[in-house]
C-alpha positions in Angstrom: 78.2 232.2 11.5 76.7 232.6 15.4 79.6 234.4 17.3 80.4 232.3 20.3 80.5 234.0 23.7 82.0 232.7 26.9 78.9 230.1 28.3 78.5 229.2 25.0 81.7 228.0 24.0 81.9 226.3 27.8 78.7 224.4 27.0 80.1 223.2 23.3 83.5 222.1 25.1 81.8 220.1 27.3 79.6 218.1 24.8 83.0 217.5 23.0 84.2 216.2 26.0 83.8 212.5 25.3 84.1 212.5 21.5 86.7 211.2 19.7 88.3 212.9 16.6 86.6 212.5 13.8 89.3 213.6 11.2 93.0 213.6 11.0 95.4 215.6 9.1 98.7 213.8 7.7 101.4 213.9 5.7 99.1 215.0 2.7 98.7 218.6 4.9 95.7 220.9 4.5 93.7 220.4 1.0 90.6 221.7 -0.3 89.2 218.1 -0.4 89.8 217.3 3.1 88.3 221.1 4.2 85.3 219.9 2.1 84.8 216.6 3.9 84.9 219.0 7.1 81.9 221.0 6.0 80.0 217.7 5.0 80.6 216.6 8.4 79.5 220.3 10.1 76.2 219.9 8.4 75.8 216.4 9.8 77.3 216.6 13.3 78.1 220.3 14.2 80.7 219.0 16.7 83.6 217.4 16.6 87.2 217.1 16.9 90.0 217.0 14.6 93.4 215.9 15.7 96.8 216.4 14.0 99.2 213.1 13.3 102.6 213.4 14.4 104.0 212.7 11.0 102.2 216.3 10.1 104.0 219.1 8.7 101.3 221.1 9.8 100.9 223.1 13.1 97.7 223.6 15.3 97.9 227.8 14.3 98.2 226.9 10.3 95.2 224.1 10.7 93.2 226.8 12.5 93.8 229.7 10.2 93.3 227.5 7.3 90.0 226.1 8.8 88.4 229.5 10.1 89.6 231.7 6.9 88.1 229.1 4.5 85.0 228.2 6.2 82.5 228.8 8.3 83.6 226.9 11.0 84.9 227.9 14.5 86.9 226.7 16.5 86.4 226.5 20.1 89.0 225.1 21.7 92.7 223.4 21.2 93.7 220.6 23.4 98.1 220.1 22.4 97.3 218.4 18.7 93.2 218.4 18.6 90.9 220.8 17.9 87.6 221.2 18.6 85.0 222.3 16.2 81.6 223.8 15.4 79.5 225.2 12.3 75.7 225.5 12.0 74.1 222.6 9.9 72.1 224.2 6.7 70.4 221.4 7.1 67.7 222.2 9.5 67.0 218.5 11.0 70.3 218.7 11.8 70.7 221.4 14.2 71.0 220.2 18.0 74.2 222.0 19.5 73.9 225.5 17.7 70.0 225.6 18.6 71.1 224.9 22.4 73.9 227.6 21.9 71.3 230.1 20.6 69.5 229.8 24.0 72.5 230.0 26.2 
């Protein structure tokens, strides 16, 4: 896992800018399903945000915990009921934002 410094993180939030969130967490909460769909998408993307329904029982603090203590994801930023995320791909063809990061 790369620890992310201040220009680093800057540099992710503003690729993230644009996107939309690519997951949502509902009324089914936080499972070990969905957090594996998460890592799938991490080794194809890197990037991306997540953003919590408001039928959710679940909190942006609990979804964070529950993402960053189970996984090697980070995340960098929270914007009121989206998060923004990164992980390094294993995969190596994979890996645009955390080689960039790397060289920030």
């Amino acid at each position: 896992m790369i620890s992310l410094r201040g220009k680093q993180k800057r540099y992710l939030r503003a690729a993230a800018h644009d996107m939309r969130p690519l997951f949502s967490v509902g009324k089914q909460g936080l499972t070990e399903n969905w957090l594996n769909q998460l890592v799938d998408a991490i080794n194809k993307r890197e990037l991306f945000k997540v953003n919590i329904l408001a039928n959710s029982d679940v909190d942006v603090t609990e979804l964070k915990q529950f993402i960053e203590s189970n996984s090697s994801i980070q995340v960098v930023q929270t914007i009121g009921h989206t998060l923004v995320l990164f992980g390094e791909s294993q995969e190596k063809e994979n890996r645009h934002y955390s080689v960039a990061v790397q060289k920030i």
